[in-house]
C-alpha positions in Angstrom: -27.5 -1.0 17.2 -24.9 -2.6 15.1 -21.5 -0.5 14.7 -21.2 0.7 10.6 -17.3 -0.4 10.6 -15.8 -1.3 7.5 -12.7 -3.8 6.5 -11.1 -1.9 4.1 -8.2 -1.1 6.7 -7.5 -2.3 10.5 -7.0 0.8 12.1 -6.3 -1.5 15.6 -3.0 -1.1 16.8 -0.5 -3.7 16.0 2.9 -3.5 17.9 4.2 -6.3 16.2 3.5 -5.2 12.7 4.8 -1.7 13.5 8.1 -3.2 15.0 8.8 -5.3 12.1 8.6 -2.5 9.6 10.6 -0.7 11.3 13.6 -3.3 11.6 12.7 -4.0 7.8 13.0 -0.7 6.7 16.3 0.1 8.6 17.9 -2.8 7.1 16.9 -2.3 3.4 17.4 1.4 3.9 21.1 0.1 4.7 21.7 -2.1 2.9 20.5 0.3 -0.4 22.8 2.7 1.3 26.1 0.4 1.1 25.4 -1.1 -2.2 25.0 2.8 -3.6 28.1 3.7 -1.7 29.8 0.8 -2.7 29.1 1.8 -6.4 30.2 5.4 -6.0 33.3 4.4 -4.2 34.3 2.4 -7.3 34.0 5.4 -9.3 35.8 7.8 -6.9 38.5 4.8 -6.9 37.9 5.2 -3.0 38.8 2.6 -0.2 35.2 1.1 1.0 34.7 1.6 4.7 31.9 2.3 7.1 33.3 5.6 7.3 31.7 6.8 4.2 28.2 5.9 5.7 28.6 6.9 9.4 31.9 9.6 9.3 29.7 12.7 9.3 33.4 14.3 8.7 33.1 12.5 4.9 30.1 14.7 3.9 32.0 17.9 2.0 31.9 19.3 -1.0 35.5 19.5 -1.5 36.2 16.3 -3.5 34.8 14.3 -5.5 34.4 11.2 -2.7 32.4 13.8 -0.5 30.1 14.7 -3.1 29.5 11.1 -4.4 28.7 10.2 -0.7 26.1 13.2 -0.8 24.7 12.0 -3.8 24.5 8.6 -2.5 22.5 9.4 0.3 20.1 11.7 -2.1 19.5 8.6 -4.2 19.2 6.3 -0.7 16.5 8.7 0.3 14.9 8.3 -3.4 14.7 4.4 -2.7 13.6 4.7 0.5 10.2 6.3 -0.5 9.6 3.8 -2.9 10.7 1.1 -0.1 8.1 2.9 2.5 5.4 2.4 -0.4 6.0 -0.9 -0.6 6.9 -2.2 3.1 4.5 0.0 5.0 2.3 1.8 2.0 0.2 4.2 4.7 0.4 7.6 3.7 -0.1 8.9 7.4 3.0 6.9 8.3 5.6 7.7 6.3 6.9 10.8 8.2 7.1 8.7 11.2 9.1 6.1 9.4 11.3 8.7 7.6 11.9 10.1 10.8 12.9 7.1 12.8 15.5 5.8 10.2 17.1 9.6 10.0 17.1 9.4 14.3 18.1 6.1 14.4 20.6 7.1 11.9 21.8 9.9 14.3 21.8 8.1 17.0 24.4 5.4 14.9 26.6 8.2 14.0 26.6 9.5 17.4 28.0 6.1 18.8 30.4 5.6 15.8 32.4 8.9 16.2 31.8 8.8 19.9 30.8 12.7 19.2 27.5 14.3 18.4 27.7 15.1 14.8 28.8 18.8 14.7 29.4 19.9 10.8 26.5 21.9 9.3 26.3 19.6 5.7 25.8 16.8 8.0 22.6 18.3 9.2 21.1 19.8 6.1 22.1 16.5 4.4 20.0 14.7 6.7 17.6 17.2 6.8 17.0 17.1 2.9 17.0 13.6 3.0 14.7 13.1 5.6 12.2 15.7 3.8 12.6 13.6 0.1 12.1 10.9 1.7 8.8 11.8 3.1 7.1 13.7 0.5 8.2 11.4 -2.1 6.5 8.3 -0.2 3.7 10.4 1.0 3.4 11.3 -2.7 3.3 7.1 -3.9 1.2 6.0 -1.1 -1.5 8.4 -2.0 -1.4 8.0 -5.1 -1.7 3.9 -4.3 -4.3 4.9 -2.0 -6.9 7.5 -4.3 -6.9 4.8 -7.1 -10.6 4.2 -8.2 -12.5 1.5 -6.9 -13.7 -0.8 -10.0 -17.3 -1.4 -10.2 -18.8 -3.3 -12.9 -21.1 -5.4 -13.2 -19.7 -8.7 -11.4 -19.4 -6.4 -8.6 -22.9 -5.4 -8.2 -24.0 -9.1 -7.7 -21.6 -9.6 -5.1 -22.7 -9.1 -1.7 -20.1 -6.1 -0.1 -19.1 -5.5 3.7 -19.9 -2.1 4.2 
């Protein structure tokens, strides 16, 4: 008996695909980060260091240079769901991939200070992050994914793989 399997979506598992977005998404997710830290640093009038994006000293409320670098990673996680839609655009993924770029993020920070970030901001500003991130690009892809299927005529004549 023939197997009813549709190719609307490989649901096979593809290492190499999977790998790729992943290095794809940590470097845009960087490289959005720098370029919105870069901007807020030339409003604070701030010197522009990695410090800003890996310190986990710099997140504070304090000053003005610690709140623009909590905004900046607010707005980075904003980007990033709308980069997960586009790079990877599987609903069902996006926790995983907001996930691994807020651990491999940790793990960064943890090699940079040579100390486990300690500071309580630095955690509920990753954990915030992490949980925009997610239900922001959850929110995208689903929508991308529930759109209505046209059919019209042309489509009718057409022979479909179902």
């Amino acid at each position: 008996m023939k197997k009813l399997t549709g190719t609307f979506r490989n649901t096979q598992w593809d290492p190499y695909l999977l790998i790729t977005q992943i290095i794809a998404m940590q470097a845009l997710l960087y490289v959005s980060l720098g370029t919105i830290m870069y901007v807020m640093d030339f409003f604070a009038e701030a010197n522009h260091t990695l410090d800003h994006i890996f310190e986990y000293h710099e997140i504070h409320v304090t000053d003005l240079g610690g709140r623009l670098v909590i905004v900046a990673f607010i707005l980075n996680s904003l980007v990033g769901a709308g980069l997960l839609w586009f790079v990877v655009r599987r609903t069902k993924l996006c926790l995983d991939f907001s996930f691994t770029f807020h651990f491999t993020h940790l793990v960064i920070c943890w090699w940079y200070n040579e100390a486990f970030p300690s500071t309580i901001g630095w955690w509920m500003l990753n954990a915030v992050c992490t949980a925009l991130m997610c239900v922001c690009s959850e929110f995208l892809c689903l929508k991308t994914e529930l759109k209505e299927i046209p059919v019209g005529y042309t489509a009718l004549n057409n022979k479909v793989d179902l």
